[in-house]
TORLUM-121829 format. One record per atom (N, C-alpha, C): x, y, z; residue in one letter. Coordinates in steps of 0.001 Angstrom, whole numbers, padded with zeros to 6 digits, always signed. Last residue first. Example, Ala and Ser with C-alpha at 12.3 -4.5 7.8 and 13.67 -1.06 7.14 Angstrom:
2
+012850-002250+007080s;+013670-001060+007140s;+012900+000030+007870s;+013190-005690+007800a;+012300-004500+007800a;+013200-003300+007800a;
END
This chain:
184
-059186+056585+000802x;-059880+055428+001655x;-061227+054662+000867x;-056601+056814-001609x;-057590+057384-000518x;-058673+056506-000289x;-053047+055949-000078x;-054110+056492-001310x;-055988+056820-000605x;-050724+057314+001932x;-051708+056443+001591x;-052937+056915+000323x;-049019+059701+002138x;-048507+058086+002095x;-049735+057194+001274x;-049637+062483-000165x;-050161+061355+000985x;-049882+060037+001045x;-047675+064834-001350x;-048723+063712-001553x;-049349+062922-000342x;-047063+067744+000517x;-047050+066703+000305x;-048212+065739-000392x;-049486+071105-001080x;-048905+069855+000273x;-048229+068729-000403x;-047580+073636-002603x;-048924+072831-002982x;-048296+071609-001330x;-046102+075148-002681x;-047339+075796-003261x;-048464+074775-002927x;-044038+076104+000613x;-044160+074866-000526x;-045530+075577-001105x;-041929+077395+001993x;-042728+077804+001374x;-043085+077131+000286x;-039104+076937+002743x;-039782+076381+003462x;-041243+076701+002969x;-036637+078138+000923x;-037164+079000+002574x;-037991+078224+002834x;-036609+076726-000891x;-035310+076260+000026x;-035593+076955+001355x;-038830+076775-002265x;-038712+075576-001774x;-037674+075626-000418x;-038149+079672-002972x;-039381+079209-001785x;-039204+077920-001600x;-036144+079296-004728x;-036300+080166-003718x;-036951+079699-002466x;-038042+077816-006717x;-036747+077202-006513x;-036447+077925-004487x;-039838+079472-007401x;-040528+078149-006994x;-039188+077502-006140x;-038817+081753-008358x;-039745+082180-007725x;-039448+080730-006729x;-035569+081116-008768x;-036389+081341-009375x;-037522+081348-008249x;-032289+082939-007145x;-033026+081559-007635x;-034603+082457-008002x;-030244+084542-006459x;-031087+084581-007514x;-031998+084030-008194x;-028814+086090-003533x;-029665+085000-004278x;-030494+085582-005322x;-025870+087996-004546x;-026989+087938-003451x;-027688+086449-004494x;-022384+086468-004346x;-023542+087207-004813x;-024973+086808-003982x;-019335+085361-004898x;-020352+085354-003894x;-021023+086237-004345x;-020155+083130-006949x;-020217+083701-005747x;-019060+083920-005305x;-020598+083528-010612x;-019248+083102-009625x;-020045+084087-008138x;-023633+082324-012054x;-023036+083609-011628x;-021850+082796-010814x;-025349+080526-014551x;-024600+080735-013431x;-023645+081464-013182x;-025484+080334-017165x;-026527+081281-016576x;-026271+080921-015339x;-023647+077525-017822x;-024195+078192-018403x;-025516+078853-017696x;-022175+076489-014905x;-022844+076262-016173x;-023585+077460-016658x;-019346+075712-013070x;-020180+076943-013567x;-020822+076565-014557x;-018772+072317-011584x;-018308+073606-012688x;-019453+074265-013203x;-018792+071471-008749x;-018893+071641-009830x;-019273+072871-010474x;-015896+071626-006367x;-017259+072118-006758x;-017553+071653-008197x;-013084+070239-005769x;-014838+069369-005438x;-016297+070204-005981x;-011511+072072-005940x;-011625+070683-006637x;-012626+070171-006564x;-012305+073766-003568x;-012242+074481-005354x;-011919+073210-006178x;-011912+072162-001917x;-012985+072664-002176x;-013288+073057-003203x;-009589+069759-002209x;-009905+071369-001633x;-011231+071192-002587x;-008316+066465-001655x;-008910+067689-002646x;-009501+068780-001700x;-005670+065432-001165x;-005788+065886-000800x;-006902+067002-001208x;-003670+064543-003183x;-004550+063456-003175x;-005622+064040-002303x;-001233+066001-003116x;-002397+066193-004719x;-003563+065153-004479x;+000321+064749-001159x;-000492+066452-001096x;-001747+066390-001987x;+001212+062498-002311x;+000366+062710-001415x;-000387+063623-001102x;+001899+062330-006095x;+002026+063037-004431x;+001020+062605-003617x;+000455+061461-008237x;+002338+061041-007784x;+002930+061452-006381x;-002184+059748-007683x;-001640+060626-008683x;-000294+060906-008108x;-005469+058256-008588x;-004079+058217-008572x;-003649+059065-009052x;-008015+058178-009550x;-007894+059061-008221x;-006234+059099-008071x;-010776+057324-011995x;-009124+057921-011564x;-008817+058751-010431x;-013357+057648-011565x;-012845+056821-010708x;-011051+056412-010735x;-016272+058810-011629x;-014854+059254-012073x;-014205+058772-010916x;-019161+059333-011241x;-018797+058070-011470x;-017263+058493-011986x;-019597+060928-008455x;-019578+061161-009759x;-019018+059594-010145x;-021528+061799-005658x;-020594+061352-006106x;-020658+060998-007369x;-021990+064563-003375x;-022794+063805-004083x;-021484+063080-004785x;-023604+067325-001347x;-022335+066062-001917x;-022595+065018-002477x;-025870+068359-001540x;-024911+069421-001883x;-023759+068205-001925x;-028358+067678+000174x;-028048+067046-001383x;-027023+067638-001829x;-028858+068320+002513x;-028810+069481+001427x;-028705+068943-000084x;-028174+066753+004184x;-029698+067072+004372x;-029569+068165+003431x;-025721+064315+004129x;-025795+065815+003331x;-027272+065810+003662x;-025841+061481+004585x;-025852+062443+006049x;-026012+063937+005168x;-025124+060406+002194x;-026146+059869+002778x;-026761+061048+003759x;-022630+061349+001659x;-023382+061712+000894x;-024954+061271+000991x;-021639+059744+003421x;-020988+061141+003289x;-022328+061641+002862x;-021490+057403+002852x;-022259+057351+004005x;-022133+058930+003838x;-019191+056369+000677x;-021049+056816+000176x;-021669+057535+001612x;-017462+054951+000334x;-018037+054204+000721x;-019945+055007+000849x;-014705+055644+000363x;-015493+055717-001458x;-017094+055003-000657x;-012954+055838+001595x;-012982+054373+001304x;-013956+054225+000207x;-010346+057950+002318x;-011355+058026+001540x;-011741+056285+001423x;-007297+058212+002629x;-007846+057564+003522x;-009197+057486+003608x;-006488+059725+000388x;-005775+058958+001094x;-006391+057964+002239x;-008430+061755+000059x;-008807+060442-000460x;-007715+059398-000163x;-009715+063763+002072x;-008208+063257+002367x;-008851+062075+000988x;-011342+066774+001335x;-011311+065107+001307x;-009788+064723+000712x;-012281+070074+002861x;-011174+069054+002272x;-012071+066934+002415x;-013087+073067+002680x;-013519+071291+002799x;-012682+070834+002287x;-014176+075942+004220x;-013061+075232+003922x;-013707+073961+004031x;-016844+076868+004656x;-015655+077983+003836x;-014611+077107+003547x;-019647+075848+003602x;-019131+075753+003907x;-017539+076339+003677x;-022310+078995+005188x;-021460+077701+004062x;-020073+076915+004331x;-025037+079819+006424x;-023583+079774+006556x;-023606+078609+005500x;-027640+080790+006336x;-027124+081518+007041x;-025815+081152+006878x;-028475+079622+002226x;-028431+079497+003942x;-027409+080517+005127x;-027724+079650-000449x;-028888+080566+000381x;-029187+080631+001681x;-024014+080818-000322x;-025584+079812-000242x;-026336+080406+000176x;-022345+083235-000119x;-022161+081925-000881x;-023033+080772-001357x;-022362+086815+000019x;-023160+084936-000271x;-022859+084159-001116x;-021436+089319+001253x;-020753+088049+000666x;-021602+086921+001086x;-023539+091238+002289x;-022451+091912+001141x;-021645+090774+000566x;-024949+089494+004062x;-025888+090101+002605x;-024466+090409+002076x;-023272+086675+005145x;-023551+088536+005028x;-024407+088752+004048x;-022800+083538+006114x;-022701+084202+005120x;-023562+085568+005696x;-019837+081763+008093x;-021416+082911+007813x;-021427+083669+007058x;-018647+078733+007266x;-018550+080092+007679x;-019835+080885+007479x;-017455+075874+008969x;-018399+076556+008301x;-017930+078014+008475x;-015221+073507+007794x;-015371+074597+008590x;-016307+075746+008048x;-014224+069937+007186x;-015006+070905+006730x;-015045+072033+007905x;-012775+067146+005922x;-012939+067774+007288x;-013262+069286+006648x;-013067+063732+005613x;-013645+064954+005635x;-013362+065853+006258x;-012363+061104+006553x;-011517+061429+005519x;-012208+062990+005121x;-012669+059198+008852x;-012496+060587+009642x;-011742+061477+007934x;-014316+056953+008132x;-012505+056808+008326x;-011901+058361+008168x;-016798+057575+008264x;-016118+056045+009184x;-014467+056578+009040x;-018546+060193+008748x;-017926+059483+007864x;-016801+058504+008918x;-020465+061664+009488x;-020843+060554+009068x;-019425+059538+008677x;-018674+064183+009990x;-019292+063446+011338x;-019789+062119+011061x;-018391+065130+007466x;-017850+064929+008376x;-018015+063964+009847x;-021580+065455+006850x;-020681+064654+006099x;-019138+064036+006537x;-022267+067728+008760x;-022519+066260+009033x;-022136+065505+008214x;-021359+069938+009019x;-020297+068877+008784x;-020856+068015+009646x;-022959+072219+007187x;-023357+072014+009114x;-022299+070698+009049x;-022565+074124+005106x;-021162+074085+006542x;-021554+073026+007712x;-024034+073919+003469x;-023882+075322+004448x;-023247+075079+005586x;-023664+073848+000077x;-023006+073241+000418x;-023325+074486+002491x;-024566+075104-002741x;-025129+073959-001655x;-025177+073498-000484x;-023882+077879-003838x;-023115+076528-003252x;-024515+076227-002448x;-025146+079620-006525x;-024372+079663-005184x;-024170+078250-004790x;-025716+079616-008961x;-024631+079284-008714x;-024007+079051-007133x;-028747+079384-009683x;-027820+080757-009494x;-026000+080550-009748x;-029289+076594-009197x;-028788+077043-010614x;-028715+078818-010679x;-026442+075402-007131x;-027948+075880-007113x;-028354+076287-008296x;-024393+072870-007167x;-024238+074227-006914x;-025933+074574-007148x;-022288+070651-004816x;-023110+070924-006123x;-023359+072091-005781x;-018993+068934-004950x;-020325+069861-004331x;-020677+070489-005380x;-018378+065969-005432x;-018335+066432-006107x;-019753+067447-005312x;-016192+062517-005437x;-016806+063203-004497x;-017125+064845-005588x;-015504+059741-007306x;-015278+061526-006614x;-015625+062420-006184x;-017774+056986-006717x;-016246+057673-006826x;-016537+058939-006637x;-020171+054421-007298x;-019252+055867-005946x;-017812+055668-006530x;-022044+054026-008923x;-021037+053612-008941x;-020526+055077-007831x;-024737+053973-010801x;-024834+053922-008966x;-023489+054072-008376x;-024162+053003-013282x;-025268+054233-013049x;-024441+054851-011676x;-020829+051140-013652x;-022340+051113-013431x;-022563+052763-012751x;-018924+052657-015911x;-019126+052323-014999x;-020504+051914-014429x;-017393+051743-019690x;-018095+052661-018550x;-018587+052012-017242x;-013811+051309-019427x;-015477+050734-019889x;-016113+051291-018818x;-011543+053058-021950x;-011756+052595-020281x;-013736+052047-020657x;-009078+052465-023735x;-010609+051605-024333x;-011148+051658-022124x;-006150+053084-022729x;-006674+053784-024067x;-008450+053460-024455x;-005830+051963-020497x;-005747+053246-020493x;-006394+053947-021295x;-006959+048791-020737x;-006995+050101-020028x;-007175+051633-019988x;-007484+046919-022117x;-006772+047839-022706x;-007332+048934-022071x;-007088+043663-021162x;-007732+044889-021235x;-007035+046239-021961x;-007065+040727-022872x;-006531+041932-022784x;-007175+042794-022048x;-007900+037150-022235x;-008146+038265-022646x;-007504+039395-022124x;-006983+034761-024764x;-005950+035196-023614x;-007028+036944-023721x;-008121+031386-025598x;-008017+032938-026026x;-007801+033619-024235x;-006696+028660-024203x;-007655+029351-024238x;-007112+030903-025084x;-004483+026629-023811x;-004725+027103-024965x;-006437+027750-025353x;-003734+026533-021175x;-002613+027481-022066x;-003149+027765-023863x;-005574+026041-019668x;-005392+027277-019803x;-004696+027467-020442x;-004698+023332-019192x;-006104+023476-019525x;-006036+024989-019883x;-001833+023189-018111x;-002328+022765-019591x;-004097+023074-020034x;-002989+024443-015638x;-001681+025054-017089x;-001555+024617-018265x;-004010+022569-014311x;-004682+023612-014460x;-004110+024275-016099x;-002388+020681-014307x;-003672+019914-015038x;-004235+021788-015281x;-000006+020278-012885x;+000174+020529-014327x;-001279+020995-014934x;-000857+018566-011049x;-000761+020049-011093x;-000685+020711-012103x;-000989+016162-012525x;-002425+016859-012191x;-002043+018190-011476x;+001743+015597-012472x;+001131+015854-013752x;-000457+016620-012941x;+002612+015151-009397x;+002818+016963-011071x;+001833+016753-012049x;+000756+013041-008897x;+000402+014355-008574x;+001672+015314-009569x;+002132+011250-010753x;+000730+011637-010774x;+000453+013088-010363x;+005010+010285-009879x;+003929+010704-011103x;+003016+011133-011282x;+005078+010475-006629x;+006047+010774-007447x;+005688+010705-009359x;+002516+010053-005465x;+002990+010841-005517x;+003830+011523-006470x;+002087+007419-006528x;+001149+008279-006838x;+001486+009517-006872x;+004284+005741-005773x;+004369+006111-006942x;+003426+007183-006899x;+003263+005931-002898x;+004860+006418-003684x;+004622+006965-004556x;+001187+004251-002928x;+001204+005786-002756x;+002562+007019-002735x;+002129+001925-003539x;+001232+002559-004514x;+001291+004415-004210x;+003722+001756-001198x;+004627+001385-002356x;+004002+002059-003398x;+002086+001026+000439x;+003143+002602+000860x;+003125+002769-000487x;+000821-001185+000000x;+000000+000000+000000x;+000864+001246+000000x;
END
């Protein structure tokens, strides 16, 4: 009985290691081609973080750092400031004046953008984040806003939103909620 399990060893088992490498060596070999052919991402996909803007332009964004406070691996750190009639940044009493995301220590994990009661963070499907420094990994605020669109003003400026837009954000709805329930 030793004698069989000698041999088994000493022939058999390489060859059945072998077994994977010969089964794979003559499959089609697939490429990616990365850099040059990237494939789009699913809809839902968390990556780069990205503050939004009002369609005046002012910021979204009013400092209260509960995105900060939500976040598991402490990668936020935000400082509100008060906004003046002579400098507005948002339609709210304060914004946020300084934000940073460490993506060094960023896990992409969304809870950020869960805790925003402003909808002002939000995440983009852009999922290049590498880059040769540590510092540059480090985004500022002026990295995270999105970009001025067309009939948007650079704040700081007074508010300009539209009749309906305005009143939504002061609390002045035209019409009630729908009703959980349909009718009896």
């Amino acid at each position: 009985m030793a004698e069989s399990e000698n041999r088994k060893e000493r022939f058999w088992d390489p060859v059945a290691g072998f077994g994977v490498t010969f089964r794979t060596m003559f499959k089609k070999v697939v490429t990616e081609q990365y850099p040059f052919e990237k494939t789009p991402t699913a809809p839902r996909f968390h990556g780069r973080h990205q503050l939004n803007r009002w369609p005046d332009g002012l910021e979204k964004c009013i400092g209260c750092e509960l995105c900060a406070w939500a976040c598991p691996a402490d990668a936020i750190y935000v400082e509100g400031g008060n906004n003046t009639e002579d400098e507005r940044f948002s339609p709210g009493e304060r914004f946020g004046r300084v934000y940073q995301i460490n993506y060094l220590r960023c896990i992409l994990c969304g809870l950020c953008i869960e805790a925003c009661p402003t909808r002002a963070l939000t995440m983009t499907n852009e999922y290049e984040l590498a880059d040769t420094t540590r510092a540059d990994l480090i985004y500022e605020k002026s990295d995270l806003l999105a970009p001025l669109l067309p009939g948007m003003e650079q704040p700081p400026h007074p508010m300009r939103l539209g009749a309906d837009e305005g009143d939504y954000y002061r609390g002045a709805y035209s019409a009630p909620a729908p009703s959980e329930r349909g009718p009896k």
